[in-house]
C-alpha positions in Angstrom: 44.1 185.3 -15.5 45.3 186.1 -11.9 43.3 188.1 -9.4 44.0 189.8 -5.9 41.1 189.7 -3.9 41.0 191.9 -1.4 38.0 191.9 1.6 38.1 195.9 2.0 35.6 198.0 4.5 35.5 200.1 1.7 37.4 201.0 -1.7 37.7 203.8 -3.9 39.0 204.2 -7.2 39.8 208.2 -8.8 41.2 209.1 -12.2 42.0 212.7 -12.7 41.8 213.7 -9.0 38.2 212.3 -9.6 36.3 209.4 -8.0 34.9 206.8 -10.9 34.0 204.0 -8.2 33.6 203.4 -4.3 32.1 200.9 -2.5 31.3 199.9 0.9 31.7 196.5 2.7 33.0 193.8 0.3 35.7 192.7 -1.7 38.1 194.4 -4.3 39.9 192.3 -7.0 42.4 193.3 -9.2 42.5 192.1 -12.5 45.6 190.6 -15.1 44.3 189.4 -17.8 47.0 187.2 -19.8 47.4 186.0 -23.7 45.0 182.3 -23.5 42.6 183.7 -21.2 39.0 182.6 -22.1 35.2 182.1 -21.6 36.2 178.6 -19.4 38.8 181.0 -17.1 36.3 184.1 -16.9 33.6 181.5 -15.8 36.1 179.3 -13.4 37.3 182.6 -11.2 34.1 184.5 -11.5 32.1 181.7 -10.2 35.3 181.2 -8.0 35.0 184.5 -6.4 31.3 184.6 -6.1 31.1 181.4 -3.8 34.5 181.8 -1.6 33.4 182.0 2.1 35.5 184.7 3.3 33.2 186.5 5.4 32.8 186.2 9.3 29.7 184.2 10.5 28.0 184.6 13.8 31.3 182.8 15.1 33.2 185.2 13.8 34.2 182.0 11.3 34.8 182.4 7.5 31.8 181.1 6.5 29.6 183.3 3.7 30.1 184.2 0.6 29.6 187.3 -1.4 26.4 185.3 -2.8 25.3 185.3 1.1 25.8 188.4 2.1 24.5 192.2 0.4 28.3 193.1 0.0 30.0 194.9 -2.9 32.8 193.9 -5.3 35.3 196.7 -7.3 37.0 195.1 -10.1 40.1 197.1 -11.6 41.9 195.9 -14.4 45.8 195.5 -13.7 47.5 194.2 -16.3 50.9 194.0 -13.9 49.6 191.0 -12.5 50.9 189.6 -15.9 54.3 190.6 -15.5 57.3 188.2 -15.0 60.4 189.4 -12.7 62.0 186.2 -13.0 64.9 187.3 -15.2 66.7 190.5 -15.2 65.2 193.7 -13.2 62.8 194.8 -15.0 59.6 193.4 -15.3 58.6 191.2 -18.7 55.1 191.8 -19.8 55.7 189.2 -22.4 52.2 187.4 -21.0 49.8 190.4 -20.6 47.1 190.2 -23.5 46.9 192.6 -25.7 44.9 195.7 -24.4 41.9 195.2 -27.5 41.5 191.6 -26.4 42.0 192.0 -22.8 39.2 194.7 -22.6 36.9 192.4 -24.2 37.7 189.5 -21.5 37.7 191.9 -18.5 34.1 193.1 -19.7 32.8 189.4 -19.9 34.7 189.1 -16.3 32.6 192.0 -15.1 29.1 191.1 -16.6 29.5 187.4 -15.3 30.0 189.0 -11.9 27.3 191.1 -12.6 25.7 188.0 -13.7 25.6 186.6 -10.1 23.4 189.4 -9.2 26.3 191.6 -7.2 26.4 194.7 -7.0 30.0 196.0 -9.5 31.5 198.9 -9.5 34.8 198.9 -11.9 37.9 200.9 -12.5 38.8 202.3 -16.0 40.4 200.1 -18.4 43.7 201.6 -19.5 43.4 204.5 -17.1 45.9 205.9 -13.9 44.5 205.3 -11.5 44.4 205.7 -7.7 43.4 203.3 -5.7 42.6 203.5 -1.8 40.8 200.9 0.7 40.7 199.7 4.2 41.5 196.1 3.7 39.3 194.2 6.5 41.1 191.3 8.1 43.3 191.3 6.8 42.3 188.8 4.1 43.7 188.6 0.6 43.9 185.5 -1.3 45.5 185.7 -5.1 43.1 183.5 -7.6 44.7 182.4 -10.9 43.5 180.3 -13.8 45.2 179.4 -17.1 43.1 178.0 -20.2 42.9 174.4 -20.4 44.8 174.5 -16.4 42.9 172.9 -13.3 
């Protein structure tokens, strides 16, 4: 699984010229799920992400978590994370799981984030979408996991 967490000062997510999910102050990952993604992964990064202090303190130091703060987290599946470009010029999906598995592991991603008592909004599996956010920092960091990996 690889993630790009975004801290955002807000996010939206539309399908259809229509806004599924928005959120305020928080973070915004985007979400490749890969073939050997499992419970051990969804657990490593969601806890991951939960507990990484990359929110200002009083000192203006990253310090606090999203488990510290009343923030909010929008999680979009994006199953081009699993892409390789290291041959040739178009990209290899040769990684990305399977779209019937992969909604099943990005749903357990989602309700073990929900599980941490933050407040989720998500994209739509599958869908086009349109994404749009202030990123706040800027600070992104890319997460990734492999089953069976450190």
């Amino acid at each position: 699984m690889k993630i790009v967490l975004q801290r955002v000062k807000q996010a939206t997510v539309t399908v259809n010229r229509e806004i599924i999910a928005q959120i305020g102050p928080g973070v915004c990952l985007l979400v490749g799920i890969e073939k050997g993604d499992n419970q051990a992964v969804i657990d490593y990064l969601a806890r991951k992400v939960a507990e990484l202090r990359i929110f200002p303190d009083q000192q203006g130091k990253m310090n606090l978590s999203l488990l510290d703060l009343d923030k909010e987290v929008l999680i979009v599946s994006q199953f081009t994370l699993a892409a390789s470009v290291k041959k040739g010029r178009r990209p290899s999906f040769d990684q990305a799981e399977r779209p019937e598995r992969a909604v099943e592991i990005y749903q357990k991603f989602v309700d073990q984030m929900r599980a941490f008592g933050l407040r989720i909004q998500t994209g739509r599996f599958q869908a086009v979408m349109e994404e749009s956010l202030v990123n706040d920092g800027p600070v992104t960091l890319i997460l990734e996991r492999k089953a069976g990996g450190p």
